[in-house]
DRENBA-424907 format. One line per 2 residues: number of its first residue (from 1); for each residue x, y, z of N, C-alpha, C. Coordinates in Angstrom, 1 decimal. Each point is the difference from the previous one (the first is absolute). Layout:
REM residues N
NUM> X,Y,Z,X,Y,Z,X,Y,Z | ...
REM end
This chain:
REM residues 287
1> 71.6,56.1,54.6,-0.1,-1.3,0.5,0.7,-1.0,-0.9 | 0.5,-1.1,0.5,0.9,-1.0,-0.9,-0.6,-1.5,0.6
3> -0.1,-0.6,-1.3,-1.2,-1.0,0.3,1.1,-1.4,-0.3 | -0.4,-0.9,0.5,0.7,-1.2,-0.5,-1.3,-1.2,-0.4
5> 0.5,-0.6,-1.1,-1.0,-1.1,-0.6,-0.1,-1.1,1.5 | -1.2,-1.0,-0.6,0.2,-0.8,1.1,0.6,-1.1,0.2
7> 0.0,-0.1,0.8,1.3,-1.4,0.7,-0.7,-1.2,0.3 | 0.6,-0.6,-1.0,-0.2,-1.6,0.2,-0.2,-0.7,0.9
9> -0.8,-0.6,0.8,0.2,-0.7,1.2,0.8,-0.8,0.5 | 1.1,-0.4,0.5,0.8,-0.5,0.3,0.2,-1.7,-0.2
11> 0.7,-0.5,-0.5,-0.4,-1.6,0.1,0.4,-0.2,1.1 | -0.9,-1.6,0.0,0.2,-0.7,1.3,1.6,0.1,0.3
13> 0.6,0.1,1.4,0.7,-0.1,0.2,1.0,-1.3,-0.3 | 1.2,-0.4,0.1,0.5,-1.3,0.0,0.2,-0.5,1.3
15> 0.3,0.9,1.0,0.6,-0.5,1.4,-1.0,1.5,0.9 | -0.9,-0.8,0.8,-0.9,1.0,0.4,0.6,0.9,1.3
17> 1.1,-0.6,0.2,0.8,0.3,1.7,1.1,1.5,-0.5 | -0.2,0.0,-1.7,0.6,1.2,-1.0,-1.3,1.1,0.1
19> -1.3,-0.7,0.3,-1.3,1.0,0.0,0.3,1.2,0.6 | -0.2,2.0,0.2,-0.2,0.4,0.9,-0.9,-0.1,0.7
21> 0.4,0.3,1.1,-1.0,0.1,1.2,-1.0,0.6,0.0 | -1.8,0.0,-0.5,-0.6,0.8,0.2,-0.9,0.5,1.1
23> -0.2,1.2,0.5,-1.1,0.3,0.9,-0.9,0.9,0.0 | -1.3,0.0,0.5,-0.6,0.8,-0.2,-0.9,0.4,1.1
25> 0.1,1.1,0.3,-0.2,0.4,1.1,-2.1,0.3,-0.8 | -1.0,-0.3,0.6,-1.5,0.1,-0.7,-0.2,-1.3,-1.2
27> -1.3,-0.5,0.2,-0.1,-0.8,-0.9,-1.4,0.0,-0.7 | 0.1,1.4,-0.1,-1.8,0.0,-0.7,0.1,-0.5,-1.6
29> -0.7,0.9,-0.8,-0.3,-0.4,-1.1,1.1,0.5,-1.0 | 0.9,1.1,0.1,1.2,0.4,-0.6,1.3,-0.8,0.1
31> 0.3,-0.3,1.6,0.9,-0.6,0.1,-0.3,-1.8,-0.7 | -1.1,-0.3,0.1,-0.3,-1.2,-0.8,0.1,-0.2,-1.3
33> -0.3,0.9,-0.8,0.1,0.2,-1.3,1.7,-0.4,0.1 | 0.6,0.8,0.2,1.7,0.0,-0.1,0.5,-1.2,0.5
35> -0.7,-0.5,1.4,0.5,-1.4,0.5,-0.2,-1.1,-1.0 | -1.9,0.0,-0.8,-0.1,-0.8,-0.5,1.2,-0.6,-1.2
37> 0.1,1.2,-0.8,0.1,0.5,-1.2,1.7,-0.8,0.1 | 0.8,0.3,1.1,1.6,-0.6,1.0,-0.2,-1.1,-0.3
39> -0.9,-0.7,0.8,0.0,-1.5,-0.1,-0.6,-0.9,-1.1 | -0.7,0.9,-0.9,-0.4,-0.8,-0.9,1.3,0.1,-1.3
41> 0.7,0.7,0.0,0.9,0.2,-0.4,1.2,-0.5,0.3 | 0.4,-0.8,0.7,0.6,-0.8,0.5,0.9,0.5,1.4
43> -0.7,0.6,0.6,0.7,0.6,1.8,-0.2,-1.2,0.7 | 1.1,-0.3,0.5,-0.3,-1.2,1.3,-0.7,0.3,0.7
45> -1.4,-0.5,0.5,-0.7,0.2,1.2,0.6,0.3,1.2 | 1.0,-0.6,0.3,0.7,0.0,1.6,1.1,0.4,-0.1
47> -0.4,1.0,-1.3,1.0,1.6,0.1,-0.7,0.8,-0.3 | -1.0,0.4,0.8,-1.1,1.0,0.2,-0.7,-0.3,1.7
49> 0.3,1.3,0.4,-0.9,0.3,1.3,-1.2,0.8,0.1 | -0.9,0.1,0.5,-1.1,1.2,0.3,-0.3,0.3,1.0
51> -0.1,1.2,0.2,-0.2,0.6,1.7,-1.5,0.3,-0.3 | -0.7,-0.7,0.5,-1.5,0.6,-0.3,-0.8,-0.6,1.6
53> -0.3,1.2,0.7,-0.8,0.1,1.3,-1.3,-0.5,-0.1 | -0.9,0.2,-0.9,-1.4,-0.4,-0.2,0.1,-1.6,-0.3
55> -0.3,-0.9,0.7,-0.3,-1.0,0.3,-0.9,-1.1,-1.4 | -1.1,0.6,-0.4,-0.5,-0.6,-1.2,0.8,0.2,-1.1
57> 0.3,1.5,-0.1,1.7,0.0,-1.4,1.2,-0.7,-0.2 | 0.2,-0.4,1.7,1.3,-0.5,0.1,-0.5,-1.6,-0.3
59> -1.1,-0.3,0.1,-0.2,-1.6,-0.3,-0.3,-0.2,-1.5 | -0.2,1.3,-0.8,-0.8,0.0,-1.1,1.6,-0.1,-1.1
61> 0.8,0.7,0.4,0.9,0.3,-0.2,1.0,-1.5,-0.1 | 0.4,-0.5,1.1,0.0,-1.3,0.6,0.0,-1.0,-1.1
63> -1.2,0.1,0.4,-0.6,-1.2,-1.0,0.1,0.1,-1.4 | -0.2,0.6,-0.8,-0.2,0.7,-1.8,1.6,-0.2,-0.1
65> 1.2,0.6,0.7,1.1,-0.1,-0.5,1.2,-1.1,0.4 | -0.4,-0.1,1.3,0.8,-1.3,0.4,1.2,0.9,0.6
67> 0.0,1.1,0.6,1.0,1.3,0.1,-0.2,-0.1,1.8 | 1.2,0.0,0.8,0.2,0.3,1.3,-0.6,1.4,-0.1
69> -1.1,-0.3,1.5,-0.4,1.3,0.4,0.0,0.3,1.5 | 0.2,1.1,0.4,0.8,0.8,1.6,-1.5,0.9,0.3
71> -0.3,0.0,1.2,-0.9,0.9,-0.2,0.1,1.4,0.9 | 1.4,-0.3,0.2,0.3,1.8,0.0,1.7,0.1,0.1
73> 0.3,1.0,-0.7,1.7,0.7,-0.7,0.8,-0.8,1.2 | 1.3,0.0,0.1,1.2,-0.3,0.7,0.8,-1.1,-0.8
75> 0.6,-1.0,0.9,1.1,-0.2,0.0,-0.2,-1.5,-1.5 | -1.7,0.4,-0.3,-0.1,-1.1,-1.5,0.7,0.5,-0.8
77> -0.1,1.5,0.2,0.5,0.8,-1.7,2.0,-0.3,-0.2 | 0.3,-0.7,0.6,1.2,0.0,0.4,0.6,-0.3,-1.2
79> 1.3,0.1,-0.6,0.6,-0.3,-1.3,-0.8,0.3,-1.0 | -1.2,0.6,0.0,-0.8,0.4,-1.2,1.3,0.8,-0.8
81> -0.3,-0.2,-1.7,1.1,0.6,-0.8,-1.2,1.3,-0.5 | -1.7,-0.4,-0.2,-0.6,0.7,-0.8,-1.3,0.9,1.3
83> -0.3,0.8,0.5,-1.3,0.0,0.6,-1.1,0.8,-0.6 | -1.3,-0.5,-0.2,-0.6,0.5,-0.3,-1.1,0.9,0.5
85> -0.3,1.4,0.2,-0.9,0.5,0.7,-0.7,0.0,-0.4 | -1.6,-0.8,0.5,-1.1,0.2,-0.7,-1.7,0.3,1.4
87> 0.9,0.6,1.1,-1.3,0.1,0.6,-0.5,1.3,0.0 | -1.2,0.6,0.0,-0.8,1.3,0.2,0.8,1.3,0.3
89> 0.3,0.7,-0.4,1.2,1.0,0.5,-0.5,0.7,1.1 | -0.9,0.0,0.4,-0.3,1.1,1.7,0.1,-1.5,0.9
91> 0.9,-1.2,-0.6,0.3,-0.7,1.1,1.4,-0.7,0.1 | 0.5,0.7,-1.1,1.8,-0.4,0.1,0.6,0.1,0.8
93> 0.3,1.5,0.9,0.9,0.3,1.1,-0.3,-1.1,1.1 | -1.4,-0.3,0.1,-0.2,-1.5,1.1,0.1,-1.1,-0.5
95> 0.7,-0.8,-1.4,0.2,-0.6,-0.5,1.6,-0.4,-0.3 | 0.4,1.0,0.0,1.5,-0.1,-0.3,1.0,0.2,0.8
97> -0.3,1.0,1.6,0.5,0.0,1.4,0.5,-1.2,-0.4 | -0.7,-1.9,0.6,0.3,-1.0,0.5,1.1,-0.7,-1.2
99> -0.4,0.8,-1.2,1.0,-0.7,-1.1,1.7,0.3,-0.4 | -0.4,1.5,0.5,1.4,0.8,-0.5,1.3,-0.5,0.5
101> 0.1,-1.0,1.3,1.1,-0.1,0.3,1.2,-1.3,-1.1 | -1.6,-0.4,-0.6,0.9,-1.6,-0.6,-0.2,0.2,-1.4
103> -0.4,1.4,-0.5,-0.6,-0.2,-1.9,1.0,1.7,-0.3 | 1.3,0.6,0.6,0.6,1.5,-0.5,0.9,-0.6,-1.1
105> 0.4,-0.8,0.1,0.8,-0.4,-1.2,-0.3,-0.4,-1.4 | -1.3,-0.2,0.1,-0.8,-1.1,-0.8,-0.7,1.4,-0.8
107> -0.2,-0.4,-1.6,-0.2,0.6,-1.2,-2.1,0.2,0.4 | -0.6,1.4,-0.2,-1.4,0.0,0.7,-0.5,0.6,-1.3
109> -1.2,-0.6,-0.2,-1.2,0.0,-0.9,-1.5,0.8,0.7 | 0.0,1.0,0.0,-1.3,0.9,0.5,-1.3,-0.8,-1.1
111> -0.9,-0.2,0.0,-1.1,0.4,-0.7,-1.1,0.5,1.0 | 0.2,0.6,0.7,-0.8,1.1,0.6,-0.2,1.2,-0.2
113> -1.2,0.4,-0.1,-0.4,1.4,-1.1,0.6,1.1,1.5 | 0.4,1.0,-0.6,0.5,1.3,0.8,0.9,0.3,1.4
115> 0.8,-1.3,0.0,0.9,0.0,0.7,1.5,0.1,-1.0 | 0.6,1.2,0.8,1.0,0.5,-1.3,1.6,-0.7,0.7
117> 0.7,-0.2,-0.4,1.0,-1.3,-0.4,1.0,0.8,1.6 | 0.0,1.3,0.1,1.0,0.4,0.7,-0.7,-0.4,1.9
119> -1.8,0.3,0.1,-0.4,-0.6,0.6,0.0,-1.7,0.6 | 0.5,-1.1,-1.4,0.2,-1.3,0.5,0.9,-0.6,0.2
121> 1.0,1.4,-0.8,1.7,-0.3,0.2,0.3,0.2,2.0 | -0.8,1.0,0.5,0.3,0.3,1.3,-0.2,-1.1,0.8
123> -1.5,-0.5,-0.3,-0.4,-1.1,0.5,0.1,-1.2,0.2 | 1.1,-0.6,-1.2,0.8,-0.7,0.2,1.3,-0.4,-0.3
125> 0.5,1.0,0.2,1.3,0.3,0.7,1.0,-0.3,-1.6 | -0.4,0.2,-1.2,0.5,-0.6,-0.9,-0.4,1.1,-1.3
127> 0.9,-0.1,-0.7,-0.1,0.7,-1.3,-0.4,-0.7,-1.3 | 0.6,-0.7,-0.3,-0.7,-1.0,-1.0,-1.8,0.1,-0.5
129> -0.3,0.9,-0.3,-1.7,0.0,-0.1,-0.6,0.1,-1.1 | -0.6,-0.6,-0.4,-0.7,0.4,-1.4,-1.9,0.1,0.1
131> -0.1,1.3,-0.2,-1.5,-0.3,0.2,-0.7,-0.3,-1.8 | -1.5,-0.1,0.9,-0.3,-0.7,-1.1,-1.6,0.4,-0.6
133> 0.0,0.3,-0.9,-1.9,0.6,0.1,-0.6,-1.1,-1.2 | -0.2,-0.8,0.7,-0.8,-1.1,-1.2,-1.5,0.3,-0.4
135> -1.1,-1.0,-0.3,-1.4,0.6,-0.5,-0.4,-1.4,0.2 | -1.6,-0.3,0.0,-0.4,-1.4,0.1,0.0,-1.1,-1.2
137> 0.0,0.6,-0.6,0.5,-1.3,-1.3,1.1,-0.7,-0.3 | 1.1,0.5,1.5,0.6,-1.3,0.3,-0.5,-0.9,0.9
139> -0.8,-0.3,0.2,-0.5,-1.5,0.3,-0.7,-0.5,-0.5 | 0.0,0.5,-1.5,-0.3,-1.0,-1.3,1.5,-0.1,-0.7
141> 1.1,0.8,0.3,1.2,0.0,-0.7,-0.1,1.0,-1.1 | -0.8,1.1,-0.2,-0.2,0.6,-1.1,0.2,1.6,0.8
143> 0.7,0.2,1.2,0.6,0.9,0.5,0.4,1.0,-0.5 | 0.4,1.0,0.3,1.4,1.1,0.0,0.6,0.7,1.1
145> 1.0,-0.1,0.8,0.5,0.8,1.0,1.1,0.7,-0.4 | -0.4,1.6,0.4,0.9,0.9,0.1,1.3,-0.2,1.0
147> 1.3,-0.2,-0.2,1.1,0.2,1.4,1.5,0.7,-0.3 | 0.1,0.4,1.6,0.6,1.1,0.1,1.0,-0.9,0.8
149> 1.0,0.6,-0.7,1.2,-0.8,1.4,1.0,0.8,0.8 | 0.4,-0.1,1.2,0.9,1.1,0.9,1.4,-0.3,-0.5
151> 1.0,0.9,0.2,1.4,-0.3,-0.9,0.6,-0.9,0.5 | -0.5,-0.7,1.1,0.7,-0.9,0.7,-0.2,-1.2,-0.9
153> -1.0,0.0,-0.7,-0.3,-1.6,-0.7,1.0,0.4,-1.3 | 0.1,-1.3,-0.5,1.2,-0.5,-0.7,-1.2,-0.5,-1.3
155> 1.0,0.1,-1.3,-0.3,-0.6,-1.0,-0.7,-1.7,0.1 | 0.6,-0.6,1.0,0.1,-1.4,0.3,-2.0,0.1,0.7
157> -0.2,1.0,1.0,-0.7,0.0,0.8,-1.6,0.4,-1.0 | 0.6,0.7,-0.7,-1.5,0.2,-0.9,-0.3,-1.3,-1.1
159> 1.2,-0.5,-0.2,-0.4,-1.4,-1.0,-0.8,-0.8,0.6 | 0.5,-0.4,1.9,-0.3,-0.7,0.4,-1.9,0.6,0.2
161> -0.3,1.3,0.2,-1.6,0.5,0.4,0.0,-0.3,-1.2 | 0.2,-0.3,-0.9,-0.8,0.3,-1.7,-0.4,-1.6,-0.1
163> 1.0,-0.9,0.9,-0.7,-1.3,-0.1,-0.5,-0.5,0.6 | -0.6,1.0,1.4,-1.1,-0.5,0.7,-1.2,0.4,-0.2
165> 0.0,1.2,-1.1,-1.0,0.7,-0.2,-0.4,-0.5,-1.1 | 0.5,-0.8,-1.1,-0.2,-0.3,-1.2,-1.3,-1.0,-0.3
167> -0.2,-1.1,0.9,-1.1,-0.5,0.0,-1.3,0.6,0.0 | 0.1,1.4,0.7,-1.1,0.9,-0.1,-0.4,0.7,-1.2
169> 1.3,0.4,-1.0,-0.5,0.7,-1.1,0.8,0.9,0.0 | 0.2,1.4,-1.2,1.1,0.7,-0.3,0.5,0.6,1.5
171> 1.4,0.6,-0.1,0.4,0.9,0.5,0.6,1.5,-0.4 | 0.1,1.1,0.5,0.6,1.3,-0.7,0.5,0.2,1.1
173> 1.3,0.7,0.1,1.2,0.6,1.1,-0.6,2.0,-0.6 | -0.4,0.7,1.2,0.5,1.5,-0.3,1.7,0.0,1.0
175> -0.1,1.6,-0.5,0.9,0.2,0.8,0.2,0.8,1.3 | -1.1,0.5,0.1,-0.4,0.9,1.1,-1.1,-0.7,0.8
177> -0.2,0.1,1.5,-1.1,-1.0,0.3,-1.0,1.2,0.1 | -0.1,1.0,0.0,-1.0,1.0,-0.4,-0.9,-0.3,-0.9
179> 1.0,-1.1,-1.1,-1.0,-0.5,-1.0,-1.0,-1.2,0.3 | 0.2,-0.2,0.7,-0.8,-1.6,0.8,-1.6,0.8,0.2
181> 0.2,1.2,0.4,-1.5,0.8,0.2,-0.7,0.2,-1.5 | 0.6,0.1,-1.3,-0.5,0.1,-0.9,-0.6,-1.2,-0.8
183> 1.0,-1.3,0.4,-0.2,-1.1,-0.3,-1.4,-0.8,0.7 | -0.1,0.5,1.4,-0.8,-0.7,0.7,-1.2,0.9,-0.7
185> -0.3,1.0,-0.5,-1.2,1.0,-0.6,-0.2,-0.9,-1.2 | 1.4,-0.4,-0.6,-0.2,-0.6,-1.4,-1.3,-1.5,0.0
187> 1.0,-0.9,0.5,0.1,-0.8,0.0,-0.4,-1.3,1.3 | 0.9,0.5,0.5,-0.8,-0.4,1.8,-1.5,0.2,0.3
189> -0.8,1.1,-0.3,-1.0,0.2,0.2,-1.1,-0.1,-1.4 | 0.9,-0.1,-1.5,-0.5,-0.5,-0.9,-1.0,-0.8,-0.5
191> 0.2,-1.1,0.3,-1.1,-0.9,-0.2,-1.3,0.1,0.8 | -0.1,1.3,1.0,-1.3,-0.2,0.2,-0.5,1.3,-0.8
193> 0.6,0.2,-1.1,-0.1,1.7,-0.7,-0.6,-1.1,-1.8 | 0.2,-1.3,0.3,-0.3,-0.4,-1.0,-1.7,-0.7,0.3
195> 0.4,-0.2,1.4,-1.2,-1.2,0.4,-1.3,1.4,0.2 | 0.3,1.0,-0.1,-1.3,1.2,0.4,-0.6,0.4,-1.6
197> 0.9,-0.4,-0.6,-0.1,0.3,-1.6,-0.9,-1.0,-0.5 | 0.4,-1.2,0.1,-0.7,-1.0,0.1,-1.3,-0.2,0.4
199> -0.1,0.5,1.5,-1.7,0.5,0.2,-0.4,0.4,-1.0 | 0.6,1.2,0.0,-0.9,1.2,-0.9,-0.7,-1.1,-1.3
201> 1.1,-0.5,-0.5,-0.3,-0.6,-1.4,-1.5,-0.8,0.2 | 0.0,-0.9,1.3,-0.7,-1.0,0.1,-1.3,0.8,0.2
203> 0.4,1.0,1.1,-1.9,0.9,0.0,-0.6,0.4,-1.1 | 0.6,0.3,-0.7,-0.4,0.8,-1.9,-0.4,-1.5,-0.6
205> 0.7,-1.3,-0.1,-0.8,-0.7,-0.1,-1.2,-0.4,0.4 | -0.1,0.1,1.2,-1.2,-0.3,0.0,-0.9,0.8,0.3
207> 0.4,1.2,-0.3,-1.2,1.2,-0.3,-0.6,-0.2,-1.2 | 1.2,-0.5,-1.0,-0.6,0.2,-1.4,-0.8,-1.8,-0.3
209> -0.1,-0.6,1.3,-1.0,-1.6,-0.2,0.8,-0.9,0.0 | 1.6,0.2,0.0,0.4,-1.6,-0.3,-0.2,-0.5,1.8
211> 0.4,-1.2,-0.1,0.2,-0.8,1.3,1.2,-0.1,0.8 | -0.3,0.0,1.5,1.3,0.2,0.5,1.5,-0.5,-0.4
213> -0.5,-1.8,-0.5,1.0,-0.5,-0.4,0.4,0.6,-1.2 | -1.3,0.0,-1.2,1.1,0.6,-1.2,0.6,1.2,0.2
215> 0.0,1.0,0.9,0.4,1.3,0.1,1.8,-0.3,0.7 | -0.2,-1.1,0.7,1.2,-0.2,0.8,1.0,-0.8,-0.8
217> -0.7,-0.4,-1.1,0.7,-1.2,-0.8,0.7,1.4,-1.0 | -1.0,0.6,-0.4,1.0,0.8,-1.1,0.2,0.9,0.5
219> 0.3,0.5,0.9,0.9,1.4,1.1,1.1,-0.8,-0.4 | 0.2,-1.1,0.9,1.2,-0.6,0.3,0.9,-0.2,-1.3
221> -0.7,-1.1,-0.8,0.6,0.0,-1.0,0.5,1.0,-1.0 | -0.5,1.1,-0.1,0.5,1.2,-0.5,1.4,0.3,0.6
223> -0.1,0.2,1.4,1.5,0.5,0.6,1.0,-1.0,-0.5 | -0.8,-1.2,0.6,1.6,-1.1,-0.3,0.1,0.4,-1.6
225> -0.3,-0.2,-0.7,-0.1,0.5,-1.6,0.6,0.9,-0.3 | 0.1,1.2,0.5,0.5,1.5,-0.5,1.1,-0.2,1.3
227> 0.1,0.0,0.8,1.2,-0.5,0.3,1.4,-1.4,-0.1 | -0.8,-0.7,-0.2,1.4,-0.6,-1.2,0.1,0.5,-1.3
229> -0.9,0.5,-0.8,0.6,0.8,-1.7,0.8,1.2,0.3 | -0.6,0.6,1.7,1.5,1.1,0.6,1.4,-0.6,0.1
231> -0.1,-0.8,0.7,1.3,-0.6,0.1,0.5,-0.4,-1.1 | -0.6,-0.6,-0.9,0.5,-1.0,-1.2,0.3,1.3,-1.3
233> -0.2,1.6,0.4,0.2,0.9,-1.1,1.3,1.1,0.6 | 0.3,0.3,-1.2,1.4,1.5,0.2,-0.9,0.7,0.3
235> -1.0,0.0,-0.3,-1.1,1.1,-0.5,-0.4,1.4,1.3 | -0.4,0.7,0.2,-0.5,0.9,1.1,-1.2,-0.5,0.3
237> -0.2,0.3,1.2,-1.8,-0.5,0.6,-1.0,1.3,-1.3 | 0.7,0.9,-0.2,-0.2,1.3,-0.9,-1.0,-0.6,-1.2
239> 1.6,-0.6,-0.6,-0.4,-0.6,-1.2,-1.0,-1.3,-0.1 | 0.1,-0.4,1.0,-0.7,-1.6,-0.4,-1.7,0.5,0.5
241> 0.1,1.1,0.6,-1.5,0.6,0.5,-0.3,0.3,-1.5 | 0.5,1.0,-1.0,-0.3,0.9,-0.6,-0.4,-0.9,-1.5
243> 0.7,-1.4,0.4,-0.3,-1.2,-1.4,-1.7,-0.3,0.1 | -0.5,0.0,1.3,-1.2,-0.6,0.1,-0.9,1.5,0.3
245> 0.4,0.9,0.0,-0.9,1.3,0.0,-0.3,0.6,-1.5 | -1.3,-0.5,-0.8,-0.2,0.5,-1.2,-0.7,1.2,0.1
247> 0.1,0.8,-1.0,-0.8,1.6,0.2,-1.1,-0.5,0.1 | -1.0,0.7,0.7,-1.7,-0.2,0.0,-0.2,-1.2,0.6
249> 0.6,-0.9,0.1,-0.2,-1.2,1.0,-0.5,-0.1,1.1 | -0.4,-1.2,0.7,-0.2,-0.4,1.3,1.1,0.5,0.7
251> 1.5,-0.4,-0.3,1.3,0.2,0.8,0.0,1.1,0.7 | -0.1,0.9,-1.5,0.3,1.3,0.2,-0.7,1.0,0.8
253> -1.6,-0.5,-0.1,-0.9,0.4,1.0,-0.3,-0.1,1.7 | 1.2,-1.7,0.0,0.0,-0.1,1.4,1.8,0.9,0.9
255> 0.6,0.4,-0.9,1.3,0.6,0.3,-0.3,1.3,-0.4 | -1.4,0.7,-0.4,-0.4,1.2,0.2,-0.8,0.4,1.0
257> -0.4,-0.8,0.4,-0.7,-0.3,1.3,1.0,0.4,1.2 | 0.7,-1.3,0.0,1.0,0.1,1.2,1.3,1.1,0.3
259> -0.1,0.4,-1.6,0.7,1.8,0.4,-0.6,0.9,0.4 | -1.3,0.1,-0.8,-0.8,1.2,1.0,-0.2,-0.4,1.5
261> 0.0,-1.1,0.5,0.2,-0.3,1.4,1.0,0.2,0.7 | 1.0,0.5,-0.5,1.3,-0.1,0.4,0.6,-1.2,0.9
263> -0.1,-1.0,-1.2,0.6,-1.2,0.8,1.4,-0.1,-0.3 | 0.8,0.0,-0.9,1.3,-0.2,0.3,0.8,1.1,1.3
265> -0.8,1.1,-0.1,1.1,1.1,0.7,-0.3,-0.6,1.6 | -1.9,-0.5,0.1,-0.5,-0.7,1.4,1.1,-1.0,0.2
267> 0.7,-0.9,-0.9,0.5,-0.8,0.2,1.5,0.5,0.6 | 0.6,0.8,-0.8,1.5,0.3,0.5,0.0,0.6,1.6
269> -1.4,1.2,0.4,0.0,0.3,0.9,0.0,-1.2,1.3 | -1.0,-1.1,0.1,-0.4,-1.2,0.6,1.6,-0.8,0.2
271> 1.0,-0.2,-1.0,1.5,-0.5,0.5,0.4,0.9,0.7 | 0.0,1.5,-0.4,1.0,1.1,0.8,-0.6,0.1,1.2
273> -1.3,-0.6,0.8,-0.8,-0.2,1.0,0.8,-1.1,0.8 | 0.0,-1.2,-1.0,0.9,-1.1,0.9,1.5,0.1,0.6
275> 0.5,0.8,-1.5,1.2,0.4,0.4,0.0,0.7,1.5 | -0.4,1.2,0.1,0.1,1.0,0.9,-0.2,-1.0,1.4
277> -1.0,-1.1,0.0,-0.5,-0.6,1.0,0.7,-0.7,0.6 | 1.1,-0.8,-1.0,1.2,-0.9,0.4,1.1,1.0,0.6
279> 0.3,0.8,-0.4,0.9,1.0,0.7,-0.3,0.2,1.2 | -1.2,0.6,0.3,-0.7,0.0,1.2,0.2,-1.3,1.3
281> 0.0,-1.2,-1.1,-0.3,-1.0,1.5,1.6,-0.7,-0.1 | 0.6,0.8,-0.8,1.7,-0.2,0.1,0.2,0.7,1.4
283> -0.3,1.2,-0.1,0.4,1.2,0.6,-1.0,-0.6,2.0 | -1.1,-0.5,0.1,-0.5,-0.7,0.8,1.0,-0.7,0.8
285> 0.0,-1.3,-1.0,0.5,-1.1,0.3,2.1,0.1,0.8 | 0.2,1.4,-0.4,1.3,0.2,0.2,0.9,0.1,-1.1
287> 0.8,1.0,-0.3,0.9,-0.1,-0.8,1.4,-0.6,0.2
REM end
C-alpha cells in the first residue's frame, strides 16, 4: 500500500466560474461530510449540484449548504468536471441509467461500499474512477479513506480526489483494488471495532461501582489519550504497551487475562471476517 499525507483544503477560490463543477449523485450523511467540508473550504455553492430523490434530504441539504438540488440524475449533471457517488450500492444501476448519458467524461468518486470500479466504469460509460472506502469520522473531519484509482485517471485526477476528500481527514492510495476489501476490514468498519471496545470498558466499569458517566468519561478519555501518544511516537503499539506493563502489576494481569482469552488472535480472525465479507458483496454487487 502507498499512502499519501493529507491535503490541505483548497483556498477559496479567486474567480469562482475557475471552480470545478461538482456533483453528487446521494446526499446522505457521507456525501455531506465531503460537500460540507467543499464549501466550508471555500467551493462555490453554485458550483455544486445534488441529485437526491428523498424529498426531506433534498430540503435538508438545500437549506444547510445553499447548494442547487435535482431530485433525480439527467441533464443537471451536465458539464460536471467532478461526480460523486454516494447513494446505497443495491441502488446504483437505477441511479446512474438516467445519469450516464451527461457525466462519461467527467472524473467519478465512488464512496459506495462494494461496488467494484469496473462495475461503475460500465455504468457510466467512463473510465476515469476512483473508488473510495472512507470510515465515519469523516464527518467530524478526523476520517481516513482508502483509494484505488483505474489507469485511466491521471496524476492531475487524484490531486484533484485528494482535495475533495481532504476536508474529511487522511487519505492512503493502494495499488490493487483488491486492497479496498482489506482496508474496508481495517478501517471502514474500524471505528465500530473501537466503539465495542469501548462498551466493554464501560460495563467493567460499572460492574466494579463506578457510574455510568464516570465509566464513559474515562473509557473515552483513555483512547483519545493513548491514541494521540500513538500518533505523537516512532515507538511500536508493542513498545508503548510494554512501558506501562510492570511485572506483577495490574497491567500485566489485565493483558494476561486477555491472552488466555485469545483476544488479539479473536481480533485478527474478526477483520479476516470483514475482509472475506467485502469480497463477497463485491462479487454480489458485480464485478
Amino acid at each position: 500500500m502507498n499512502s499519501t499525507t493529507p491535503t490541505a483544503p483548497s483556498s477559496r477560490p479567486s474567480d469562482a466560474s475557475t471552480a470545478p463543477l461538482l456533483a453528487f449523485v446521494g446526499g446522505g450523511n457521507m456525501a455531506s461530510a465531503i460537500l460540507g467540508g467543499m464549501v466550508a473550504a471555500g467551493h462555490p455553492a453554485d458550483r455544486v449540484v445534488v441529485v437526491e430523490p428523498h424529498a426531506p434530504q433534498a430540503a435538508a441539504v438545500r437549506e444547510k449548504f445553499g447548494v442547487r438540488v435535482a431530485t433525480a440524475g439527467g441533464d443537471a449533471l451536465a458539464g460536471a468536471d467532478i461526480v460523486v457517488w454516494a447513494v446505497k450500492p443495491q441502488v446504483f444501476g437505477e441511479a446512474a441509467a438516467p445519469c450516464a448519458p451527461f457525466v462519461g467524461s467527467a472524473l467519478h468518486l465512488s464512496v459506495m461500499a462494494g461496488i467494484r470500479s469496473d462495475a461503475i466504469a460500465r455504468a457510466i460509460g467512463g473510465e476515469r474512477v476512483v473508488r473510495a472506502m472512507p470510515n465515519t469520522p469523516a464527518l467530524i473531519g478526523e476520517g481516513i479513506a482508502g483509494l484505488f484509482a483505474r489507469a485511466a485517471v491521471t496524476q492531475a485526477d487524484r490531486a484533484a480526489i485528494e482535495r475533495v476528500l481532504a476536508p474529511t481527514g487522511e487519505t492512503l492510495w493502494v495499488a490493487q483494488e483488491s486492497d479496498l476489501d482489506a482496508v474496508t476490514a481495517l478501517s471502514g468498519s474500524g471505528p465500530a471495532y473501537v466503539f465495542f471496545f469501548l462498551e466493554a470498558m464501560m460495563q467493567a466499569a460499572a460492574d466494579m461501582g463506578l457510574s455510568a458517566e464516570q465509566g464513559r468519561r474515562l473509557a473515552q478519555a483513555t483512547f483519545k489519550g493513548a491514541m494521540s501518544l500513538a500518533c505523537a511516537s516512532d515507538e511500536t503499539p508493542e513498545t508503548l504497551r510494554s512501558r506501562v506493563t510492570s511485572k506483577g502489576g495490574t497491567t500485566q494481569a489485565a493483558i494476561t487475562a486477555m491472552e488466555a482469552a485469545g483476544v488479539k488472535p479473536a481480533i485478527v480472525q474478526a477483520l479476516r471476517a470483514a475482509q472475506a465479507r467485502a469480497k463477497e458483496l463485491g462479487d454480489e454487487f458485480g464485478g
